[in-house]
C-alpha positions as CSV (number, residue, x, y, z in Angstrom):
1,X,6.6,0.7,-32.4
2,X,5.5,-1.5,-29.8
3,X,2.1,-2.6,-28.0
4,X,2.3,-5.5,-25.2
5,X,0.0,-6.7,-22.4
6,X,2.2,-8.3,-20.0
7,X,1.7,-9.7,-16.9
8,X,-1.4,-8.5,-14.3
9,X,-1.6,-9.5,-10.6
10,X,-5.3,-7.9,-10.0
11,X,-6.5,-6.8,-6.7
12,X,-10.1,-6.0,-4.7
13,X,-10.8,-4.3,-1.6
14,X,-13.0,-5.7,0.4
15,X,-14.6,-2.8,2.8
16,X,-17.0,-3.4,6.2
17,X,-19.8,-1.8,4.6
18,X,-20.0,-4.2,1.4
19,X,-22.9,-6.3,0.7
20,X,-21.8,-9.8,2.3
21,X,-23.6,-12.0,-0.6
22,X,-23.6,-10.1,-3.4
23,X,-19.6,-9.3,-2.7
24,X,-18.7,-13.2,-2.0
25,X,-20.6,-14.1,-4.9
26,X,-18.7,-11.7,-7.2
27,X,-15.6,-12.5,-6.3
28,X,-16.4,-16.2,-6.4
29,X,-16.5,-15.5,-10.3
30,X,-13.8,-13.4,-10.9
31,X,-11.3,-15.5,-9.4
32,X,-12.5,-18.8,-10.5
33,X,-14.1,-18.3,-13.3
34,X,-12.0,-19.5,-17.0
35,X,-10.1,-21.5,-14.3
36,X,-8.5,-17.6,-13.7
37,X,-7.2,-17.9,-16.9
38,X,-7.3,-14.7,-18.3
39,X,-5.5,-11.6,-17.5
40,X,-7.8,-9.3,-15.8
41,X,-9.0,-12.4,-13.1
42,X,-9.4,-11.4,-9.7
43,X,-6.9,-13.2,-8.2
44,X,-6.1,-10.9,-5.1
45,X,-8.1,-10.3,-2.5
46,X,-7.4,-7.5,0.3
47,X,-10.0,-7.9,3.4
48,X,-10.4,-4.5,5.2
49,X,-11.3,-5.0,9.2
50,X,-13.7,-7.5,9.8
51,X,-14.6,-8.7,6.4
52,X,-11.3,-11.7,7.0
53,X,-13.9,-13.7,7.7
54,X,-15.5,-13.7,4.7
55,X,-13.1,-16.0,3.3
56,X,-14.9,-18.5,5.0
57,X,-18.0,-17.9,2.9
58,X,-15.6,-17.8,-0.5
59,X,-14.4,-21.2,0.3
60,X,-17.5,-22.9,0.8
61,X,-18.9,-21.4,-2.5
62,X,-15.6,-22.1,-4.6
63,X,-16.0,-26.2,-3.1
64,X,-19.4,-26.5,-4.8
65,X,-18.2,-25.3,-8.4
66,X,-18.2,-28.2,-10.5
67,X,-14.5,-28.9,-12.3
68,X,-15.4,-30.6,-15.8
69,X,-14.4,-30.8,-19.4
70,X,-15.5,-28.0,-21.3
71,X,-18.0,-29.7,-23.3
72,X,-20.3,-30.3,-20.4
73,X,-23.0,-27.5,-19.9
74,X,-23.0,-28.0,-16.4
75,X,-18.9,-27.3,-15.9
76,X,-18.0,-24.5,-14.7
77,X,-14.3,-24.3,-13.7
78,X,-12.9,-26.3,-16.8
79,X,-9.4,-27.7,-17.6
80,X,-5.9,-25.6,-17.9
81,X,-4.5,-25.2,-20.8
82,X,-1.8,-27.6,-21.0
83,X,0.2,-30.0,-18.8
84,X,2.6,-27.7,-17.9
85,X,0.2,-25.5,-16.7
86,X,-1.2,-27.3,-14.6
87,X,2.0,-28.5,-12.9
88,X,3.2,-25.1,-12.6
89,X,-0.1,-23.5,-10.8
90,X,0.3,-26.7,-8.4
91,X,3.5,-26.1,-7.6
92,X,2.7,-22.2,-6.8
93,X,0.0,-23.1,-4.4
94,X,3.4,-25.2,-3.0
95,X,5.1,-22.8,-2.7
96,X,2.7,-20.6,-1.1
97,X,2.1,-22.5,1.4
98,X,6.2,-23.0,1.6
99,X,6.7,-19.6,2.3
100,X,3.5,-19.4,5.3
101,X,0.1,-19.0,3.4
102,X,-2.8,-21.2,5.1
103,X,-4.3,-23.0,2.3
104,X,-7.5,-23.1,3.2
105,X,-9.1,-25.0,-0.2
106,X,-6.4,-27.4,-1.9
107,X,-8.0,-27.9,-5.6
108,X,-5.1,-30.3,-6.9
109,X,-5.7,-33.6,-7.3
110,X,-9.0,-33.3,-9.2
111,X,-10.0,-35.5,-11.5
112,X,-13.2,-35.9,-13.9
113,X,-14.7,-39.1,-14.8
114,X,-13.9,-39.9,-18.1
115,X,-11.3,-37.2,-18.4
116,X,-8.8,-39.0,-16.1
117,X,-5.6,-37.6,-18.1
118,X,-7.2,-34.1,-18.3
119,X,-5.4,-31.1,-17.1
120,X,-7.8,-30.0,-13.9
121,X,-7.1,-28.0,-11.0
122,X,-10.1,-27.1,-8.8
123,X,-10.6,-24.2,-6.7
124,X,-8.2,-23.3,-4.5
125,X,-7.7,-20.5,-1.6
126,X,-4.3,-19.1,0.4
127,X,-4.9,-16.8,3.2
128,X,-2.7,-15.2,4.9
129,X,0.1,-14.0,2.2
130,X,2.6,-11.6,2.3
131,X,4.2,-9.4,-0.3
132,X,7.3,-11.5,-0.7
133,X,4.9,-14.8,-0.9
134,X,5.4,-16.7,-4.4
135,X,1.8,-17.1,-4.8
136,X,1.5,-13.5,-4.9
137,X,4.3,-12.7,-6.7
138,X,3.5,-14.6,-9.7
139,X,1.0,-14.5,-12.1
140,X,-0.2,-18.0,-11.2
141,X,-2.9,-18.0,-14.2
142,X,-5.1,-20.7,-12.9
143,X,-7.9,-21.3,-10.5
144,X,-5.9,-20.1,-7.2
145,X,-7.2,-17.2,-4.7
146,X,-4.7,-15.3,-2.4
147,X,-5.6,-13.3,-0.1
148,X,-4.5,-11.4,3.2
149,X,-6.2,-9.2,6.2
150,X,-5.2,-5.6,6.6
151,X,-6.8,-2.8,9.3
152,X,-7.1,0.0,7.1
153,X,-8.4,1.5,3.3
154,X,-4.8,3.1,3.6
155,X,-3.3,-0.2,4.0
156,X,-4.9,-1.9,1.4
157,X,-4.2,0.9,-0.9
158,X,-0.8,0.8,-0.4
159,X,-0.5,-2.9,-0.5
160,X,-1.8,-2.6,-3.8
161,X,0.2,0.3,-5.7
162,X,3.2,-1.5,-4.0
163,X,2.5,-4.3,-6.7
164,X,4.4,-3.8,-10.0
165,X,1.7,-4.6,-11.9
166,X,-1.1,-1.9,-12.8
167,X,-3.3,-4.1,-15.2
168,X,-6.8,-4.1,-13.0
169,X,-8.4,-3.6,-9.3
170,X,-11.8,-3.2,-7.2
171,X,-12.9,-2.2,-4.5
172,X,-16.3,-3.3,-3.0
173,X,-17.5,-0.7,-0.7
174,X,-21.2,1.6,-0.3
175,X,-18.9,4.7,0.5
176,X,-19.2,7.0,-2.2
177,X,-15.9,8.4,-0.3
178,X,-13.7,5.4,0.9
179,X,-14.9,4.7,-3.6
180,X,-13.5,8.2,-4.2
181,X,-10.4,8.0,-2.3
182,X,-9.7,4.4,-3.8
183,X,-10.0,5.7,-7.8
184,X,-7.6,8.8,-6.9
185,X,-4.9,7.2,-5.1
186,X,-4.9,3.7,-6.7
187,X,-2.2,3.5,-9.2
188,X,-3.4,1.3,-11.3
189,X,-5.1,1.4,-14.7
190,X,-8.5,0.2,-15.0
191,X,-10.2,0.6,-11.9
192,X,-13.9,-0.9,-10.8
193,X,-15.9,0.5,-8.0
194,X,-18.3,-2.9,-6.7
195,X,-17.4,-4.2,-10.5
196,X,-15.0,-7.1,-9.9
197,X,-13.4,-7.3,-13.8
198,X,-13.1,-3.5,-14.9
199,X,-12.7,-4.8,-18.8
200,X,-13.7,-1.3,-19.9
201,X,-16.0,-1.5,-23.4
202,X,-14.1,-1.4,-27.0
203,X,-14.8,2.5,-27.7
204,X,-12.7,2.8,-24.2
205,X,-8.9,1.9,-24.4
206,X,-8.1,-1.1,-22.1
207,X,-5.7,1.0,-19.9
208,X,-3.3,-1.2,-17.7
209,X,-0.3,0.0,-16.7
210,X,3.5,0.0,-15.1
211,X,4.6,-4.1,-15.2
212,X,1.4,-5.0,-17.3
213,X,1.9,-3.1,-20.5
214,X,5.1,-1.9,-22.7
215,X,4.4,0.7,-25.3
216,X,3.5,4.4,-25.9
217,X,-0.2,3.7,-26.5
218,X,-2.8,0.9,-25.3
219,X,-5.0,-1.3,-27.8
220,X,-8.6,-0.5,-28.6
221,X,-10.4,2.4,-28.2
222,X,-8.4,5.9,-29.1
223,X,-5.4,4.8,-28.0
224,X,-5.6,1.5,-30.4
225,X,-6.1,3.8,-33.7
226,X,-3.8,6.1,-32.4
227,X,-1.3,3.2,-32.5
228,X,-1.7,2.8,-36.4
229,X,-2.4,6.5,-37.0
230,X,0.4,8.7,-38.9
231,X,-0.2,12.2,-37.9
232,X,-0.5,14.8,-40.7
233,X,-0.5,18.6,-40.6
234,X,-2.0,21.0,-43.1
235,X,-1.5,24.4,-43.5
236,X,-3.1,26.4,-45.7
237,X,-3.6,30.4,-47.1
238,X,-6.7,31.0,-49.6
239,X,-5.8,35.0,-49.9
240,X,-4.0,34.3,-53.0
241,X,-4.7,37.6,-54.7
242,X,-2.2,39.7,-55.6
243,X,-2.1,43.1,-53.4
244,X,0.3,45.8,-53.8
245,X,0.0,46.1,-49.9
246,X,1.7,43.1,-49.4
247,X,5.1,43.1,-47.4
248,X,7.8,41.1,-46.5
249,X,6.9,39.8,-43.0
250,X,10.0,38.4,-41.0
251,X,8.1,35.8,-38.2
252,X,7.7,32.5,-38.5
253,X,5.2,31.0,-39.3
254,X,3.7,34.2,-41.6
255,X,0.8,34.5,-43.4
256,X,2.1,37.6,-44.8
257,X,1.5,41.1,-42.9
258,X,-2.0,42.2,-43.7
């Protein structure tokens, strides 16, 4: 039996109607936050309409986080995990540019007093990517936003469930029916409504799904006992006195014909 997270390439919907600062700020977080080291980082962002020019505020926010070691309080994107990390997530914001992303925040070349060998990538931002972009396509697993402009909910939707992964997405809207419409045709697993990281709590089952799982059940929650669980079945008959009106009954199952 087998249970695997794999990989996750989460996405949020921006919509018009959003709160500007509270939206920019969230996302600001999600993506950046861990150095977008862990699996349910935002690290897609879909503007709706107008809202492309909100990247604008994202960049200026992500510039002013402070890249340090992780034993300084006042860090708060910290280092990658190992060398070859960090070359690979520079090379993917290479290659997104390679293949027409504008890369609108370039966070290589960091470095950090006193930590002049560590493995630091700052913030960075693509706009402008396409499905068949590399920067999209991988999981870069690092401190790298990607984002693109679309008209339409519709379009962002779609854009979405045409990823093969299904770990995590948001959207960031105060429609109760653009929200509505998102939840019921997004196909992905764990969806947040103006919650940018839908990590769902441990009595839930963390429910990603198509490229970002393999098994029959997910871990925690139900789902996780479930996994570990050997079903039993008990059947049982406590009218085990002796009647003379007892017959031979031919169905199956039979408790004996009454």
């Amino acid at each position: 039996r087998v249970q695997a997270n794999l990989g996750a390439k989460n996405h949020a919907t921006i919509m018009p109607d959003s709160d500007r600062e509270t939206t920019v700020n969230q996302l600001v977080g999600a993506a950046f936050g861990a150095a977008g080291q862990r699996c349910m980082a935002l690290s897609t962002v879909i503007f709706v309409g107008e809202t492309k020019e909100w990247v604008h505020d994202i960049v200026e926010k992500a510039r002013k986080l402070k890249v340090g070691s992780g034993l300084d309080p006042a860090t708060e994107v910290g280092p990658l995990i190992s060398k070859e990390s960090k070359a690979r997530v520079e090379q993917l914001i290479q290659q997104g540019v390679d293949d027409g992303a504008q890369l609108l925040l370039d966070g290589r070349g960091v470095t950090v007093p006193g930590c002049e060998n560590g493995n630091f990538v700052g913030p960075s931002l693509l706009m402008g990517v396409d499905a068949k972009n590399r920067a999209y396509t991988e999981e870069i697993f690092g401190p790298v936003l990607v984002c693109l402009a679309v008209d339409t909910l519709e379009e962002a939707i779609e854009f979405t469930n045409n990823s093969k992964y299904g770990n995590g997405c948001a959207i960031f809207t105060q429609s109760g029916a653009a929200a509505r419409k998102y939840q019921h045709e997004i196909d992905v697993g764990q969806v947040g409504i103006n919650v940018p990281i839908p990590v769902p709590l441990p009595f839930f089952s963390f429910t990603g799904s198509r490229a970002s799982i393999r098994g029959d059940v997910h871990f925690y929650g139900k789902q996780g006992a479930q996994f570990y669980t050997q079903i039993k079945t008990i059947t049982a008959n406590w009218d085990y006195k002796a009647s003379s009106s007892s017959k031979v009954s031919m169905s199956m199952p039979t408790l004996g014909n009454k």
